[in-house]
C-alpha positions in Angstrom: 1.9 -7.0 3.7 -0.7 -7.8 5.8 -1.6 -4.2 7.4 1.5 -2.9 9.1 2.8 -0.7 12.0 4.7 -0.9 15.1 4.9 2.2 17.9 2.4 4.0 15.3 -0.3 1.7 14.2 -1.5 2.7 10.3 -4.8 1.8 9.3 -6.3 -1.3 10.3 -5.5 -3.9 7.7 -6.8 -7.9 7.7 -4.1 -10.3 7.4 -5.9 -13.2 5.3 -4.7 -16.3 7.0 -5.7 -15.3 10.6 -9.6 -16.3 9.5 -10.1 -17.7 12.8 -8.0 -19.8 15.1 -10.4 -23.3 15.2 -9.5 -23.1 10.9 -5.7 -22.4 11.3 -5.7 -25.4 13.8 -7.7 -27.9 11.3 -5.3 -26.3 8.4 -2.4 -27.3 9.9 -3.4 -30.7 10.2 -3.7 -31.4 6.7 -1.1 -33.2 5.1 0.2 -32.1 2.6 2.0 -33.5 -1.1 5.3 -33.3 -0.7 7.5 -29.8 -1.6 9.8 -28.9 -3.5 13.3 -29.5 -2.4 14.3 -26.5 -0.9 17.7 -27.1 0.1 19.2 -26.5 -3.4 19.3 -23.6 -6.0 16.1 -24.0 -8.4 16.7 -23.3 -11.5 15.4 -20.4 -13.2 12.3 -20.6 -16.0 13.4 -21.8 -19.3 13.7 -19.4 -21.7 11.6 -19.0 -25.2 13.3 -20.2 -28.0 12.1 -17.2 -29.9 13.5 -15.5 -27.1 17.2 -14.5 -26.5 17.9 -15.2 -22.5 20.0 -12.5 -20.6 22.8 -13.6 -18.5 21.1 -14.1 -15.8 22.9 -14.2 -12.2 20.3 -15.5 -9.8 20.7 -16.3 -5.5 20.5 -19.8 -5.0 16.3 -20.7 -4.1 15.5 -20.3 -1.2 16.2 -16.6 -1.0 16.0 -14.7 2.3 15.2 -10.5 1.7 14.5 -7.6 2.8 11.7 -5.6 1.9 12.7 -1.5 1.6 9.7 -0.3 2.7 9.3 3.2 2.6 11.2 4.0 0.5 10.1 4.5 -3.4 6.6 4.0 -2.3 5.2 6.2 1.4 4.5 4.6 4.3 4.0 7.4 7.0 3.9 5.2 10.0 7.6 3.8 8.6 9.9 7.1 8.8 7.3 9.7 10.2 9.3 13.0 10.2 8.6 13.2 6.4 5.0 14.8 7.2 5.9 17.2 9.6 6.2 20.0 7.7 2.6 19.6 5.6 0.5 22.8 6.6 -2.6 21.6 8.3 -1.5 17.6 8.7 -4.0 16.6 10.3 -6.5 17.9 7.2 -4.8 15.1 4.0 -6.7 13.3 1.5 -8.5 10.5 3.0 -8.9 11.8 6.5 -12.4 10.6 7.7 -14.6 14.3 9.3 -17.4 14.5 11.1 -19.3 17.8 12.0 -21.8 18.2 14.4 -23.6 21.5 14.5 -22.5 23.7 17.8 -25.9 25.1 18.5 -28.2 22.1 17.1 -26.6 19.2 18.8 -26.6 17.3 15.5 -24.8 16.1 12.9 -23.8 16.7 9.3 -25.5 13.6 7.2 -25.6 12.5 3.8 -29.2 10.8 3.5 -28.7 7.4 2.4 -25.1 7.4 2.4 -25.2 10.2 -0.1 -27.1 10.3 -4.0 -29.7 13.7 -2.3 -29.7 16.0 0.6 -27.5 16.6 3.4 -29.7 17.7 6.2 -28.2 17.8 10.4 -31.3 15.9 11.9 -29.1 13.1 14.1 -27.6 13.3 17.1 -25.7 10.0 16.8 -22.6 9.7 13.9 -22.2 6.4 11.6 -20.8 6.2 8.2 -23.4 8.7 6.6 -22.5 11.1 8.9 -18.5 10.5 7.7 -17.0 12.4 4.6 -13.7 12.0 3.7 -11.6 14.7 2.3 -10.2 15.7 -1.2 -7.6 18.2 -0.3 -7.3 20.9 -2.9 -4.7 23.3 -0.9 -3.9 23.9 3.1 -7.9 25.2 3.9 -9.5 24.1 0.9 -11.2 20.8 -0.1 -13.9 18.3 -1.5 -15.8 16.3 1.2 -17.2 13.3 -0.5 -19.5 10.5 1.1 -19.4 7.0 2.2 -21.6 6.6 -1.1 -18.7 8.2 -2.9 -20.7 11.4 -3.7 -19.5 14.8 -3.3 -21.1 17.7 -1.0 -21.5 20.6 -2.8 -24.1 23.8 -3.5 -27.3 22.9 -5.2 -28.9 24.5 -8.1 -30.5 27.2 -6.0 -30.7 28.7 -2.5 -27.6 27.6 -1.3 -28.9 23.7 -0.2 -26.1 21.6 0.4 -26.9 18.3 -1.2 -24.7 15.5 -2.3 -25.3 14.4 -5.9 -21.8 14.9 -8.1 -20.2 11.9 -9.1 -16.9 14.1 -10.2 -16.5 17.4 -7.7 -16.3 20.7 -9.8 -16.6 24.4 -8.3 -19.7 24.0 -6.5 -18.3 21.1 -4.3 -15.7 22.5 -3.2 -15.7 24.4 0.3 -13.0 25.8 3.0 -12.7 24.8 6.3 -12.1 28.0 8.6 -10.5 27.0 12.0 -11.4 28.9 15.1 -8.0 30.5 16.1 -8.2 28.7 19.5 -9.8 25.4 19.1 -8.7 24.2 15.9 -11.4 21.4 16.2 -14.1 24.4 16.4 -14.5 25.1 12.6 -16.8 26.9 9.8 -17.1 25.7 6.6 -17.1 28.0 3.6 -19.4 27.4 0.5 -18.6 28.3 -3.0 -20.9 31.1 -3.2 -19.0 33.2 -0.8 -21.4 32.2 2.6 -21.0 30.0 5.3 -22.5 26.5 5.6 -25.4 26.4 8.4 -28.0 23.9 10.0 -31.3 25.6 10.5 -33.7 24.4 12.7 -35.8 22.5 10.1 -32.7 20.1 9.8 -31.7 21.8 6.6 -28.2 22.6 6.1 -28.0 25.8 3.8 -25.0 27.8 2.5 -26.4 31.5 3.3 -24.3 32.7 6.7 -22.5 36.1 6.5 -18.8 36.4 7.3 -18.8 37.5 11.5 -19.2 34.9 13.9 -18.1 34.7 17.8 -17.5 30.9 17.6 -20.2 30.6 20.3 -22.2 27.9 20.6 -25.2 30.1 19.8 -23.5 30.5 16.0 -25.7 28.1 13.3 -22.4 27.8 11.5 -20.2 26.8 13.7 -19.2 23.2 13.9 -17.5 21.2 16.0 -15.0 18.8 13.8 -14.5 15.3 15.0 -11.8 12.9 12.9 -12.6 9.5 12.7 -10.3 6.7 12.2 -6.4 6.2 11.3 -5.5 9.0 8.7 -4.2 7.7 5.7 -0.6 8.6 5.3 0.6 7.6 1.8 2.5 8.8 -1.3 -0.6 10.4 -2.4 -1.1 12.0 1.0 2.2 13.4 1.2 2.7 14.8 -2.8 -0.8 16.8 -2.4 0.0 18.0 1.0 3.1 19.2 -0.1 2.3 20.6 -3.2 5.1 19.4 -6.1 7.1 22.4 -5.7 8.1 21.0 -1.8 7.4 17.3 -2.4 9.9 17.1 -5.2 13.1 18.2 -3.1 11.7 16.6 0.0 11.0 13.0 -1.7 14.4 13.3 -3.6 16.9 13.9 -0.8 14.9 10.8 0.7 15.4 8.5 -1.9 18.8 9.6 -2.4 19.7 9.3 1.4 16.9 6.2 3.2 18.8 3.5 1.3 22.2 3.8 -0.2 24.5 1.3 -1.5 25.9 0.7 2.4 22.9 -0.6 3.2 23.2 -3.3 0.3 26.7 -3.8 1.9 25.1 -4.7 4.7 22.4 -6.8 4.0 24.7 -8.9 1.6 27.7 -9.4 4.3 24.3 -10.0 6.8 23.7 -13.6 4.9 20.8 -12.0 2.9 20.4 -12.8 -0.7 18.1 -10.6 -2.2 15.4 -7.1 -1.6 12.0 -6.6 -2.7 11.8 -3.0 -3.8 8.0 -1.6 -3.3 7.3 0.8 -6.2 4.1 2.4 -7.2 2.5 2.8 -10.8 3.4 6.3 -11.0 7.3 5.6 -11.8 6.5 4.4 -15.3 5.7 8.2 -16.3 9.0 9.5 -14.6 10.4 12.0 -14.7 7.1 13.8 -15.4 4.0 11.3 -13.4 1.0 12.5 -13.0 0.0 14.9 -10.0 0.2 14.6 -7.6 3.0 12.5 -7.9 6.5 13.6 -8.5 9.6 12.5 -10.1 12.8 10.8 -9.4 12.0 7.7 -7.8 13.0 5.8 -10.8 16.5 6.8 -10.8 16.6 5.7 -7.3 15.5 2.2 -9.1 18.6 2.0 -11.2 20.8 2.6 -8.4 19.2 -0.2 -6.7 19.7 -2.2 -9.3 23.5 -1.0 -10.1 24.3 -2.0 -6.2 23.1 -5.2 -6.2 24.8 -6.3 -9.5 28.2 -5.4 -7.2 26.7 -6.9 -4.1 25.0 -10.2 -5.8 22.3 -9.5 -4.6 18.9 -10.6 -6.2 16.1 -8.0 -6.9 12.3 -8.2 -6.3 10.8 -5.1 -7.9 7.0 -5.7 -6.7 4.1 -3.2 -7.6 2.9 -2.2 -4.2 0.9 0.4 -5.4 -1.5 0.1 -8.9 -3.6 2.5 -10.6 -7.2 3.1 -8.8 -5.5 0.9 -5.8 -5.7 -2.8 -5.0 -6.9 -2.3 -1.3 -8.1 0.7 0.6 -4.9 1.6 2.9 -2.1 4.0 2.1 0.8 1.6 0.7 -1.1 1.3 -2.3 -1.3 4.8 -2.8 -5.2 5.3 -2.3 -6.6 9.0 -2.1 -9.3 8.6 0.2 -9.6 5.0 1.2 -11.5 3.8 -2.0 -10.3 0.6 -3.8 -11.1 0.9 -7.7 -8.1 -1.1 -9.1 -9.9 -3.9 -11.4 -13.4 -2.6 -11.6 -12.2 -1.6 -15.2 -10.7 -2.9 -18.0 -9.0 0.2 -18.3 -7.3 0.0 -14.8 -5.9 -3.9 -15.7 -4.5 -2.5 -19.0 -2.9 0.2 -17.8 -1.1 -1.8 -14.7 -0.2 -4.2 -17.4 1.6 -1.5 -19.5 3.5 -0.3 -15.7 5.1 -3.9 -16.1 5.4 -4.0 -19.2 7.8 -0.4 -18.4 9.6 -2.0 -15.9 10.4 -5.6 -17.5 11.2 -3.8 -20.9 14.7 -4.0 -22.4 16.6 -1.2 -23.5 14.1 0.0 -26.4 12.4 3.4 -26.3 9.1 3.8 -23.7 7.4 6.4 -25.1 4.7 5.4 -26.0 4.0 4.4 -22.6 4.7 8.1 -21.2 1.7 9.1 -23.5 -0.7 6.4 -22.1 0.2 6.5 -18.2 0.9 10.7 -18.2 -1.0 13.5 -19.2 1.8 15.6 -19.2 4.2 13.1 -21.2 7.9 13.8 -21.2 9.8 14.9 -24.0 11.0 12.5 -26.8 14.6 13.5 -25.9 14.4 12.7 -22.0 13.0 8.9 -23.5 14.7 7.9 -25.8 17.0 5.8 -23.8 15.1 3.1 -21.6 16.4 2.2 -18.5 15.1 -0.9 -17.5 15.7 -4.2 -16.1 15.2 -7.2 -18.3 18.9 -7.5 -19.0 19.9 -7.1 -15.5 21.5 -10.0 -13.8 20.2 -9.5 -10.9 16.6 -8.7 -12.0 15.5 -12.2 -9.7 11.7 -11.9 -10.0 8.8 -8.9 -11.2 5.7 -9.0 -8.4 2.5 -8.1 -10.2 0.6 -6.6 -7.6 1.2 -6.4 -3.6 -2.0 -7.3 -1.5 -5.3 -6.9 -3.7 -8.0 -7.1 -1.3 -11.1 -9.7 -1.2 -13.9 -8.8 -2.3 -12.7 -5.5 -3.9 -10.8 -7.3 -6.0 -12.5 -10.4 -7.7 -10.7 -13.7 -8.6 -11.6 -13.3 -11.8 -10.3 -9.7 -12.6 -6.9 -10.6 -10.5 -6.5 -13.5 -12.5 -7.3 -11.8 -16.3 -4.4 -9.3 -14.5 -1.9 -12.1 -13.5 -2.4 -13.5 -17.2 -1.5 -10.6 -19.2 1.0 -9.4 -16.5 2.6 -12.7 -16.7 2.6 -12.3 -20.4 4.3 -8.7 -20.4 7.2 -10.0 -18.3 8.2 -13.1 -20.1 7.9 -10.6 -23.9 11.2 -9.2 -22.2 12.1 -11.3 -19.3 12.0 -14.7 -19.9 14.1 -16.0 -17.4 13.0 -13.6 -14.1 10.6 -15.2 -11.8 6.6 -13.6 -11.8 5.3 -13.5 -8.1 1.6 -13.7 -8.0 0.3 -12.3 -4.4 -2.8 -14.2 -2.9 -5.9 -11.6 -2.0 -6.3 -10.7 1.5 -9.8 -11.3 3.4 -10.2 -14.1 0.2 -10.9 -17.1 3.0 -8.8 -19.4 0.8 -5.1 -19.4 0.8 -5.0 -21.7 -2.0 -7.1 -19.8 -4.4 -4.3 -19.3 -6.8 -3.3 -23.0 -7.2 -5.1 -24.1 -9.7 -4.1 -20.6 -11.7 -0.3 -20.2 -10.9 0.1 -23.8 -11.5 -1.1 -24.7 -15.1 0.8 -23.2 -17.8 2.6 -20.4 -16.1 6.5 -21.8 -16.0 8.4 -19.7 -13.3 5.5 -18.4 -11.5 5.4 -17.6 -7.6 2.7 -17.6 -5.5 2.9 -14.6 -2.4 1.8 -15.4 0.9 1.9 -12.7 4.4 1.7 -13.9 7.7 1.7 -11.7 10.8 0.0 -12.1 14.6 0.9 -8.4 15.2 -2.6 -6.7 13.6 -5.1 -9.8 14.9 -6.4 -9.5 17.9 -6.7 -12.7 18.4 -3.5 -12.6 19.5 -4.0 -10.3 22.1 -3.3 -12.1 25.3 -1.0 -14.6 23.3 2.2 -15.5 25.5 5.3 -15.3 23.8 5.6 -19.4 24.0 1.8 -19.5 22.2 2.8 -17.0 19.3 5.8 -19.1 18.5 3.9 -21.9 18.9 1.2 -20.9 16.4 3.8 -20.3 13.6 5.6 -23.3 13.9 2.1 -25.2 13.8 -0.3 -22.7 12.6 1.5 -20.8 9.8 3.5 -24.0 9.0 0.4 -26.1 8.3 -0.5 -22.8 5.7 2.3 -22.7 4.0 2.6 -26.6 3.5 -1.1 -26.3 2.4 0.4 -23.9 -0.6 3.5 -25.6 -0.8 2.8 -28.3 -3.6 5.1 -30.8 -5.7 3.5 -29.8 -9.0 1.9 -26.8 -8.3 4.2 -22.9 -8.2 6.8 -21.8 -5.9 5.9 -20.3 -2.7 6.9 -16.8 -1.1 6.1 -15.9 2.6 6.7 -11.9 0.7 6.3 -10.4 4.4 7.0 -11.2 7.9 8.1 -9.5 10.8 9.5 -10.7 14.4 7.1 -8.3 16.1 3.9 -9.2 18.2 1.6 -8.1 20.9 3.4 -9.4 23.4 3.9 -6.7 26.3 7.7 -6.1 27.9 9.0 -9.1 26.0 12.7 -9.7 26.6 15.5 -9.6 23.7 16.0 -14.1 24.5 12.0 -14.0 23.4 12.0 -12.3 20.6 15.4 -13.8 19.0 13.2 -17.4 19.6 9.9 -15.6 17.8 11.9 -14.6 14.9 14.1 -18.0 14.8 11.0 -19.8 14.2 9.7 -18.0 11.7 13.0 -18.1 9.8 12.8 -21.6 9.9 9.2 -21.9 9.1 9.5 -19.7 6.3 12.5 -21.1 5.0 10.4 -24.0 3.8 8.5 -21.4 1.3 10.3 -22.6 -2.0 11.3 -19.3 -3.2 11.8 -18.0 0.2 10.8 -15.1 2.7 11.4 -11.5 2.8 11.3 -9.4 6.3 9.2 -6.4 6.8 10.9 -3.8 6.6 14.9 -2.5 6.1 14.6 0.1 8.2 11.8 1.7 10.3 11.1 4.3 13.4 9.8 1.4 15.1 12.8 -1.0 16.4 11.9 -4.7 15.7 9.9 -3.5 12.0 14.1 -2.4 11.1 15.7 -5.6 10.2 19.3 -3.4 10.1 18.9 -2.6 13.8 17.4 -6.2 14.5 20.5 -7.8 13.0 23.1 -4.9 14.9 21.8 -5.8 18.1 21.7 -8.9 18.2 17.9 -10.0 18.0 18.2 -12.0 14.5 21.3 -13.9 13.5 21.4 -14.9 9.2 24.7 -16.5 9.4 25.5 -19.9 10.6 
């Protein structure tokens, strides 16, 4: 998606094609092979012979959707009020802390970015000096460092040092806030005593229990947060806890979207939605922790209202095991992208496809391999997926991995065997393949997508709202750019022999200060008809949002985008 927000930023994100503005300029005067004809329905992929084809109802190609962001998978920046009630908000997973010792004048450091000591010797902060949390209950966590180490007691004498690859008991610590400076904190050891910096620049967990929260106090520390906290599903479960997440997350995917809004978008002129969902829905009812369940029920109603809508449906994994990209949509903990630096993560995101494009055959086995608490046999026999759907339009394998996290080579190994998994149960559904982000190459996928892969769709972003390049753009130059800038992109993707094309997110939102309503129905115009040259089509960021012009509902009710005509 490009990294998103509106009114409330969420953490910065890079959106790949905005390299530089000299290379968008010489892209865009490339000339391209010819497209695909857009201007009639494509056919879908040919079916197996060994295969029997469901009855498959697809929108005519180009499709124009709606993403529903928000809603199966957490975005906290989209509908904010569902983290007000977390105890100690501003303390989730992920949040980047800094301490700086109220008597020494220096900070908290991990030596070397972690891997030894943790000494208070430096009066300046950087990323040693940064550890990001592990929330275990409201007070009560693991800090681990920018080495991805974990602080915790050593052996003996109460040294704090930062070694643990996997935080036990001794790692874990309490944060004790001053009762009136919440930013004024002490931090509790495992042995019962208080962390302190000594004058040596040791930092040693041996302080008694009475303090003054003076200055003069070794253990006091003053708490700085660093960055944008991450506000995801992850974020929200463990800060809840599941016995308050579960009724919380339910009445929201029982109430954010309902079948009106499907009403809507279908008498709107749109065709289709792309419904974000993370990995953790292939072990409902019963996923992992700190996950909870339900969201998959919410699926099947999705599905069940566009089959009376005609609408088209895009399930894409926005969230995968050990997380394509570092920000909160893909469900990361803390910030740390692990998704493909394992076999074992590729296999297990192929078997979350696998779930979702299956036909209606028991799924079992894969409660056993994506749960550790696997439901009973009773609750699974009956499979409720999507294959023989006819509105199941397309499967995304994975929203946004990010460059150089994620390597060509293990996204590709991915895309083949996710590919694979989709057409053993849905031959006819499209498979949308998202380009990496940060990759410097928006054609990278070409030469994959287009050889041997019938049916295969390649997923590009575009957005000027996160680059600040854009920054003292003029209305006229951002509308400019996409009609020459993003055009030249897409035509650069767009090739006669090569996969369909996708422009998967967009939104008609800029940095354009006090912009008027004529403005901003021209910005999104253009974009519509830019994107409408993508060969499978475009989808809009986001259904509905706190932030106006990110909610295509209120965008379309007043006035600012028009679908019809």
């Amino acid at each position: 998606m490009g990294f998103r927000g509106g009114l409330r930023p969420p953490v910065t994100r890079v959106c790949f094609v905005l390299l530089c503005l000299c290379a968008s300029l010489s892209e865009a005067k490339r000339t391209p092979q010819p497209a695909p004809t857009t201007g009639k329905k494509q056919q879908p992929p040919a079916a197996s012979s060994s295969q029997q084809s469901p009855a498959v109802s697809y929108p005519a190609l180009p499709v124009r959707a709606v993403c529903l962001g928000g809603w199966l998978v957490t975005e906290g920046w989209i509908l904010p009020s569902l983290f007000d009630g977390i105890p100690n908000k501003d303390l989730l997973d992920g949040t980047q802390l800094q301490f700086k010792s109220a008597l020494r004048k220096t900070y908290l450091t991990a030596d070397n970015g972690g891997g030894g000591a943790v000494v208070a010797n430096r009066t300046q902060a950087s990323d040693w000096e940064t550890f990001k949390l592990w929330r275990l209950n409201d007070t009560t966590f693991n800090f681990r460092t920018s080495g991805n180490q974990f602080v915790g007691i050593g052996a003996s004498d109460g040294i704090i040092v930062a070694t643990a690859t996997t935080p036990g008991l001794p790692e874990t610590f309490q944060i004790v806030r001053c009762p009136f400076d919440k930013n004024r904190v002490r931090i509790k050891a495992a042995n019962g005593y208080f962390v302190q910096a000594i004058a040596t620049g040791e930092v040693i967990a041996d302080y008694g229990e009475p303090t003054r929260w003076s200055d003069f106090d070794a253990s006091v520390f003053l708490m700085t947060t660093v960055g944008q906290q991450l506000q995801g599903e992850y974020q929200l479960c463990n800060g809840y806890g599941a016995d308050k997440a579960a009724p919380l997350l339910r009445e929201h995917w029982s109430t954010y979207i309902v079948e009106d809004d499907f009403k809507f978008f279908a008498s709107s002129g749109l065709t289709a939605v792309r419904i974000p969902v993370g990995w953790w829905i292939a072990s409902d009812p019963s996923p992992p922790a700190p996950y909870v369940g339900g969201s998959l029920q919410a699926l099947d109603n999705a599905f069940r209202w566009a089959e009376k809508h005609e609408l088209g449906v895009i399930v894409d994994l926005h969230a995968a095991p050990g997380s394509q990209n570092p920000w909160e949509h893909s469900s990361s903990r803390d910030g740390t992208q692990e998704w493909g630096t394992t076999d074992a993560s590729i296999a297990q995101t192929v078997q979350v496809i696998d779930f979702l494009a299956s036909r209606s055959e028991t799924n079992k086995h894969h409660a056993r391999i994506l749960s550790p608490n696997p439901p009973n046999d009773r609750r699974y026999t009956h499979a409720r997926r999507y294959a023989t759907s006819p509105r199941l339009l397309a499967v995304e394998l994975l929203n946004e991995p990010l460059a150089p996290g994620a390597t060509l080579d293990s996204l590709t190994r991915y895309y083949r065997d996710g590919y694979a998994a989709v057409r053993k149960h849905a031959p006819a559904a499209y498979v949308v393949m998202s380009n990496r982000l940060s990759s410097g190459n928006s054609t990278e996928l070409l030469w994959f997508a287009g050889r041997g892969f019938p049916g295969a769709v390649v997923d590009v972003h575009y957005y000027t709202v996160f680059n600040s390049l854009f920054g003292n753009f003029t209305a006229q130059q951002n509308i400019d750019f996409v009609r020459t800038n993003f055009s030249g992109e897409l035509a650069a993707v767009t090739t006669r022999d090569g996969p369909l094309t996708f422009v998967g997110e967009w939104v008609a939102e800029w940095k354009v200060p006090n912009a008027t309503k004529e403005e901003y129905q021209k910005y999104a115009a253009a974009q519509m008809n830019v994107y409408g040259q993508a060969t499978f089509g475009w989808a809009y960021w986001t259904a509905k949002n706190a932030n106006n012009h990110w909610d295509l509902e209120w965008m379309i009710r007043n006035g600012y985008i028009s679908l019809k005509g």
